[in-house]
MARBA-225136 format. One line per field, with one value per residue (C-alpha): residue number from 1; residue in three letters; x, y negated, z. Coordinates in steps of 0.25 Angstrom, whole numbers, plus 5000, padded with zeros to 4 digits. Layout:
! residues N
resi	[NUM,...]
resn	[ALA,...]
c1	[X,...]
c2	[Y,...]
c3	[Z,...]
This chain:
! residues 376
resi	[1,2,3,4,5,6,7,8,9,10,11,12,13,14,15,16,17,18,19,20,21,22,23,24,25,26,27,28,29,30,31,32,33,34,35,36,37,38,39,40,41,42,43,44,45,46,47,48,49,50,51,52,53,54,55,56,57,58,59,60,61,62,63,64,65,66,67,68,69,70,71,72,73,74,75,76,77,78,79,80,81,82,83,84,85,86,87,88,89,90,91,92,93,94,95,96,97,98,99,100,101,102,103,104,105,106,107,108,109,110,111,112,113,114,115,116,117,118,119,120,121,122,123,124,125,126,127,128,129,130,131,132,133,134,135,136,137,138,139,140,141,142,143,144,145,146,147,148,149,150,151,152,153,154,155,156,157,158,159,160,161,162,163,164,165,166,167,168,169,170,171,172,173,174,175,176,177,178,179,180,181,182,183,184,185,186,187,188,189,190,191,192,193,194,195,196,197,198,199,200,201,202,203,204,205,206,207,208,209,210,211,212,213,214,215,216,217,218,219,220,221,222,223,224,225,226,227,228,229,230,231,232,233,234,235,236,237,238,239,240,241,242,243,244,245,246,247,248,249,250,251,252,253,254,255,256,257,258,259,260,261,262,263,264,265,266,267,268,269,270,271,272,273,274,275,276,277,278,279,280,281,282,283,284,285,286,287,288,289,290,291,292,293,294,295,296,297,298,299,300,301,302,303,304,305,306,307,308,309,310,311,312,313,314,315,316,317,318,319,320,321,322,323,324,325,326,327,328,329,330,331,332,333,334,335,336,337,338,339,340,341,342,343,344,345,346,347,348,349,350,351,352,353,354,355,356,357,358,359,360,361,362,363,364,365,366,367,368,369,370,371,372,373,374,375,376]
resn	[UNK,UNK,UNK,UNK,UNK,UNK,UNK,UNK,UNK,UNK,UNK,UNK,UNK,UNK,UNK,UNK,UNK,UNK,UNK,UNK,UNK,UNK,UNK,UNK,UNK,UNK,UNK,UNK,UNK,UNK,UNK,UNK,UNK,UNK,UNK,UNK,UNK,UNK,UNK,UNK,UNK,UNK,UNK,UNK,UNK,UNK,UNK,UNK,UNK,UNK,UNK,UNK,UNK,UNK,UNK,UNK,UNK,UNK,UNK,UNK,UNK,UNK,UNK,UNK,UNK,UNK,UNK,UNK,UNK,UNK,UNK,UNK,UNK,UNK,UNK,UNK,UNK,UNK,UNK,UNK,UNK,UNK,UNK,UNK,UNK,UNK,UNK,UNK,UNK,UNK,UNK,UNK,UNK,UNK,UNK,UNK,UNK,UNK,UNK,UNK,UNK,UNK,UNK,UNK,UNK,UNK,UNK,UNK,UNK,UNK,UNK,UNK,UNK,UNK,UNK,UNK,UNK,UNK,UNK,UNK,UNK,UNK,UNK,UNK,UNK,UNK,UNK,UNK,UNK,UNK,UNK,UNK,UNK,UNK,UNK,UNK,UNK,UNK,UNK,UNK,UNK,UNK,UNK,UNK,UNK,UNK,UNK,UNK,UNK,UNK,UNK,UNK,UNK,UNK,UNK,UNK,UNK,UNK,UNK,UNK,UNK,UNK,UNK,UNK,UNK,UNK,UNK,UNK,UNK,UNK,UNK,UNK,UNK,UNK,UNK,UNK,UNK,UNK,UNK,UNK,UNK,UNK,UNK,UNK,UNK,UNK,UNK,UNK,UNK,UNK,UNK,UNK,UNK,UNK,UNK,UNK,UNK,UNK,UNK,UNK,UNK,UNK,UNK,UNK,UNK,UNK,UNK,UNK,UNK,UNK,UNK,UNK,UNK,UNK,UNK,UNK,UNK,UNK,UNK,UNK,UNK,UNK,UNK,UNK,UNK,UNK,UNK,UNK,UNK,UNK,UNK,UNK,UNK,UNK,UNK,UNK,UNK,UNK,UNK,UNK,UNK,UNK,UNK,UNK,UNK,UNK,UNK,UNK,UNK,UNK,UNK,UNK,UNK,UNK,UNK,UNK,UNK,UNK,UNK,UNK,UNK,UNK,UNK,UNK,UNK,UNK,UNK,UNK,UNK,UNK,UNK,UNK,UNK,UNK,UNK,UNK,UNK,UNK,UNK,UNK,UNK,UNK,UNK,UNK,UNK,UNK,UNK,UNK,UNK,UNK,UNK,UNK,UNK,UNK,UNK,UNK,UNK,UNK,UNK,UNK,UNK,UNK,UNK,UNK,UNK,UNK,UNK,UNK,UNK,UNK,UNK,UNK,UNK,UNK,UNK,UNK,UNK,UNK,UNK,UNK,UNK,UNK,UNK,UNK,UNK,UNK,UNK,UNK,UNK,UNK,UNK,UNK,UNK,UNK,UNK,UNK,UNK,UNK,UNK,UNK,UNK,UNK,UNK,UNK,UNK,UNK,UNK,UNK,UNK,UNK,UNK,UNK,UNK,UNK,UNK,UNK,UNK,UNK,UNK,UNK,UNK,UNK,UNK,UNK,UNK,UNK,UNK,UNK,UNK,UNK,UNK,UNK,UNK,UNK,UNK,UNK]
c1	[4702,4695,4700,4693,4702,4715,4714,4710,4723,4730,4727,4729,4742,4748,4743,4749,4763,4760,4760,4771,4781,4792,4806,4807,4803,4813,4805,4789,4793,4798,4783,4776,4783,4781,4764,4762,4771,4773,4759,4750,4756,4751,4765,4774,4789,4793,4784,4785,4800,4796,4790,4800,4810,4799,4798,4812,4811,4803,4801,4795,4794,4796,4787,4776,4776,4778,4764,4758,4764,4757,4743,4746,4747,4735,4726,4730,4727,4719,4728,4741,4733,4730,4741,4751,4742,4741,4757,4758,4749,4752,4765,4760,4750,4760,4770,4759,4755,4772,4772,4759,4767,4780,4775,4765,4778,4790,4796,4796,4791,4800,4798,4813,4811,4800,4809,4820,4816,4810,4822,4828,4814,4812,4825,4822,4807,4817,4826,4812,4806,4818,4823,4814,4814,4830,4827,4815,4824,4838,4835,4848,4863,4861,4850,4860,4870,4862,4856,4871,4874,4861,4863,4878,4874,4861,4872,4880,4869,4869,4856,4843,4837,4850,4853,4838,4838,4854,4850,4838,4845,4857,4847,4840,4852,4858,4844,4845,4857,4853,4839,4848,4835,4825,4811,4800,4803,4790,4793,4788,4778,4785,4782,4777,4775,4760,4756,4747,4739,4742,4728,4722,4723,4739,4745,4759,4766,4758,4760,4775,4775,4768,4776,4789,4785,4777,4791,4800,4789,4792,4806,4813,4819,4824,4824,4815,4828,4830,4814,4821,4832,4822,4814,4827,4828,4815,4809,4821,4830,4819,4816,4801,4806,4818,4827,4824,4811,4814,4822,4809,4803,4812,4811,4795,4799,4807,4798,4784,4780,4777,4786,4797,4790,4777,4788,4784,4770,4779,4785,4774,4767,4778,4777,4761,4752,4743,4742,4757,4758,4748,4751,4767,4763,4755,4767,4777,4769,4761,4771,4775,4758,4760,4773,4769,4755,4764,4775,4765,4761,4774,4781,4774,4778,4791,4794,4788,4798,4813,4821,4813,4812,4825,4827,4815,4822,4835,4828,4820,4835,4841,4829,4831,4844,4840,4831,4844,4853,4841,4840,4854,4854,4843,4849,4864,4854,4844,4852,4862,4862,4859,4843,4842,4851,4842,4829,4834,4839,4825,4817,4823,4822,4807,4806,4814,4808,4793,4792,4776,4776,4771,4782,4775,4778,4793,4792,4784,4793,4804,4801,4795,4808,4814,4807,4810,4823,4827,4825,4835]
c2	[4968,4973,4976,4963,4956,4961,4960,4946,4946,4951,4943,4929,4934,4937,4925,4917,4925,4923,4907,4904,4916,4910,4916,4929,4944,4943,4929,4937,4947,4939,4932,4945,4951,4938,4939,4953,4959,4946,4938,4948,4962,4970,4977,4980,4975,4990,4993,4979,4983,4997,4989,4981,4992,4999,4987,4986,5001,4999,4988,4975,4963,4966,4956,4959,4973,4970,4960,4973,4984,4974,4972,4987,4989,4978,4983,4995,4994,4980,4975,4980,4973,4961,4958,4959,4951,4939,4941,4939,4929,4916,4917,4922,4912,4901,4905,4906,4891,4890,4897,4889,4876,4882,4887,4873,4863,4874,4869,4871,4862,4856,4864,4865,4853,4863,4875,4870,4872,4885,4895,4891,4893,4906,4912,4908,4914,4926,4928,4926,4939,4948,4945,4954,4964,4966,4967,4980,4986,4987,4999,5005,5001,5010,5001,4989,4994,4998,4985,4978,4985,4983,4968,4966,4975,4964,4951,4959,4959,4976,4980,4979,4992,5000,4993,4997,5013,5013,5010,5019,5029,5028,5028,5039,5047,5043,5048,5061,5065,5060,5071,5080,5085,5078,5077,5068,5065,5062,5059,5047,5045,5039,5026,5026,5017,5012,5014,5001,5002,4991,4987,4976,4964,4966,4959,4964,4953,4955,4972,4969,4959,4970,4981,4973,4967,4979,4987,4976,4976,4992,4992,4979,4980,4967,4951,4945,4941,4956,4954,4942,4950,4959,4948,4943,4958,4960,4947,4936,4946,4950,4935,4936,4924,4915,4914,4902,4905,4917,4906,4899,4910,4914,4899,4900,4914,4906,4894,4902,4909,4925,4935,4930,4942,4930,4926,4936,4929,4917,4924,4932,4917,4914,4926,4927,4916,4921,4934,4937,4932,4941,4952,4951,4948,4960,4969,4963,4966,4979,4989,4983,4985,5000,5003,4997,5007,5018,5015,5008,5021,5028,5017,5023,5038,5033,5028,5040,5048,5049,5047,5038,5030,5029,5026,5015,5009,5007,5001,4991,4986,4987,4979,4967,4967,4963,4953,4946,4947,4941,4928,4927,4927,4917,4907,4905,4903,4892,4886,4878,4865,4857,4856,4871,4874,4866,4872,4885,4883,4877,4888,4897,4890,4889,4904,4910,4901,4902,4916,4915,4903,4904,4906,4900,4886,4890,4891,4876,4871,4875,4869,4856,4854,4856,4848,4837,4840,4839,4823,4822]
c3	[5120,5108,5095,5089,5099,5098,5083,5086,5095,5084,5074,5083,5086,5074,5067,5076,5074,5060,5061,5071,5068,5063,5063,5056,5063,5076,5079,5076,5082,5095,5095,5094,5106,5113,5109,5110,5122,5131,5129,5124,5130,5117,5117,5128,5126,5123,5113,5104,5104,5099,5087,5083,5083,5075,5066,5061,5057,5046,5034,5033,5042,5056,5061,5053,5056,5069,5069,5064,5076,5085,5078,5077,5091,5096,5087,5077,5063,5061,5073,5062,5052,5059,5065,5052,5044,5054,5056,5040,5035,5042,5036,5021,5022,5025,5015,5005,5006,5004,4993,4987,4989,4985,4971,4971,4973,4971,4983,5000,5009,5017,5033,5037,5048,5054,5055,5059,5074,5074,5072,5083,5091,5084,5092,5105,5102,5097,5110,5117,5113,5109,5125,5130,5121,5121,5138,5133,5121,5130,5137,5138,5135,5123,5117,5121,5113,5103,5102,5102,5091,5083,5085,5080,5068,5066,5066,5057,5049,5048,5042,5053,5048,5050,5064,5068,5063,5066,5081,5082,5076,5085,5098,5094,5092,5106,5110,5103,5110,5124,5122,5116,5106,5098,5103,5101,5087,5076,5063,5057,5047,5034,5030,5012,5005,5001,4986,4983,4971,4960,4957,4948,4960,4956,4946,4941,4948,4960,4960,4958,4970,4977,4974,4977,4991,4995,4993,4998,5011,5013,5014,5017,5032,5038,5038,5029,5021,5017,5011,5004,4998,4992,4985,4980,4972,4970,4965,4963,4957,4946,4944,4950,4957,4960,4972,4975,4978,4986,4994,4995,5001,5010,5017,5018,5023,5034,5039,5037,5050,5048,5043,5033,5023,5019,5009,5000,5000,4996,4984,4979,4978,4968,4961,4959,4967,4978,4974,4973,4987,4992,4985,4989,5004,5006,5000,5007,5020,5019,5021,5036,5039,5032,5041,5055,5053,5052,5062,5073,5078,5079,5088,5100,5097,5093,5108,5114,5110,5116,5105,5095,5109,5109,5093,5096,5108,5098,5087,5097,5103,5088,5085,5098,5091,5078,5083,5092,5079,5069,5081,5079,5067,5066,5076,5067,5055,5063,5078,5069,5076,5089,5084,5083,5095,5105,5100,5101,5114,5118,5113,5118,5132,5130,5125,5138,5148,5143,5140,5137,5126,5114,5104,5096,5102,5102,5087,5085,5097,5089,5075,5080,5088,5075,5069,5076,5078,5062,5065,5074]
């Protein structure tokens, strides 16, 4: 295919991610493996793990910087670029018409009886795509324990970051004394901040959202309720805004396809109008475009080495882990009565006996099932 058509490619599948992806980073990321290594065979099952570990090593939303690995690797820069911007702007669009009719009528409309089904979709969608990568990661007994341990640190809530490092640390350690000598090590390249020029375009209410978001975006590891926490310092604690209306936008964050981070379009449209939502989205989001360039290219070397190998197969289980704890997690919080019981138990029938649906329909399925399940 030429590399018209595969941006083309790109572009169609991202923005389809964009619009249906709702569920958080473990639920993306379960589509993304389904479209690119099971439909589409852009990746193998190997090296889409070896991103995800890759992903949780550095800051930002993990599915976004996924969208970018994978446009990386289908069609280098303007694949990268592509496919990050087609993953983003369905849902900043989305929560940009929110926002409008939030700062219009000061209130929400009502979506709960549309939601109410899709949760309990999203984690069959979930146990679908993190199956097979479990059955790729667990290469050893090692890696199995390994991983165990990773996951009872993840429901006890120890901090992902440490769990990730902690267990590629630990493997590549256990591999150091199995070689008995170092070899094959490359430094990597360290990751700096970019230095943006506050020209005449910015305000001083827009360069401060700028400055806060783009910091926030270059050093926040985890959920989207650790970005959440830092708005609460950084802008709720200051009075820039009141909690109640980052509550607000933590719900459009919730039942707004895309990554949970379009909320900052959300609270920059508070703050400032149209261009505050512009200027805070791009913040927010740039650093992960700037780390995934620098990183993409390193994956590779990183597996043909023994022991980053080894430290990279850790971080890949670690990361399965974290995905089975996070669905966990999600199911106390969402399967809470017989209505959400049986969809669950229906998706996830339709998931594992169809292996080549669209999740797409599992996620409608789920939410019109829902729906008409709150009349009952």
């Amino acid at each position: 295919m030429s590399e018209e058509g595969n941006l083309r490619e790109i572009a169609k599948l991202f923005l389809k991610l964009g619009i249906i992806g709702f569920g958080g980073p473990a639920a993306h990321i379960a589509m993304m493996q389904d479209e690119v290594v099971v439909k589409r065979k852009w990746l193998t099952e190997q090296h889409f793990l070896d991103l995800i570990g890759a992903t949780n090593l550095i800051p930002g939303p993990n599915s976004t910087e996924m969208a970018i690995h994978i446009g990386h690797e289908k069609g280098g820069w303007k694949g990268l670029i592509i496919a990050g911007l087609c993953f983003i702007l369905p849902a900043v669009f989305l929560t940009g018409i929110f926002a409008w009719l939030y700062k219009l009528y000061g209130q929400l409309p009502e979506v709960q009886p549309f939601i109410y089904g899709i949760k309990p979709a999203i984690i069959a969608i979930i146990l679908g795509a993190v199956y097979p990568l479990a059955k790729r990661s667990l290469k050893s007994i090692e890696l199995g324990i390994i991983g165990l341990v990773v996951l009872l640190g993840s429901l006890f809530n120890f901090y992902e970051i440490y769990l990730m490092f902690g267990a590629g640390f630990l493997a590549l350690f256990l591999a150091y004394i199995r070689n008995n000598k170092l070899k094959n090590i490359h430094n990597f390249l360290p990751l700096t901040f970019l230095e943006i020029v506050n020209t005449g375009f910015l305000s001083a209410t827009n360069a401060k959202l700028f400055w806060i978001f783009l910091k926030i975006g270059a050093i926040l590891y985890g959920s989207g309720y650790v970005l959440f926490a830092f708005i609460d310092t950084e802008l709720v604690s200051t009075g820039i805004i009141t909690r109640q209306q980052l509550i607000d936008a933590i719900a459009v964050g919730q039942f707004t396809p895309g990554p949970v981070f379009s909320s900052v379009t959300f609270i920059g449209y508070q703050i400032n109008g149209l261009s505050g939502a512009i200027i805070s989205t791009i913040a927010i989001f740039l650093p992960s475009f700037v780390f995934v360039a620098f990183l993409n290219p390193l994956v590779k070397k990183m597996r043909s080495s023994v022991l980053f190998s080894a430290f990279l197969d850790a971080v890949n289980v670690a990361s399965v882990a974290i995905i089975i704890s996070v669905c966990f997690a999600m199911g106390k919080d969402s399967i809470n009565d017989w209505r959400t019981i049986a969809i669950a138990i229906l998706s996830i029938a339709v998931t594992f006996r169809y292996r080549k649906i669209n999740s797409a329909f599992i996620v409608l399925g789920g939410s019109l099932i829902g729906y008409l399940l709150t009349f009952t």
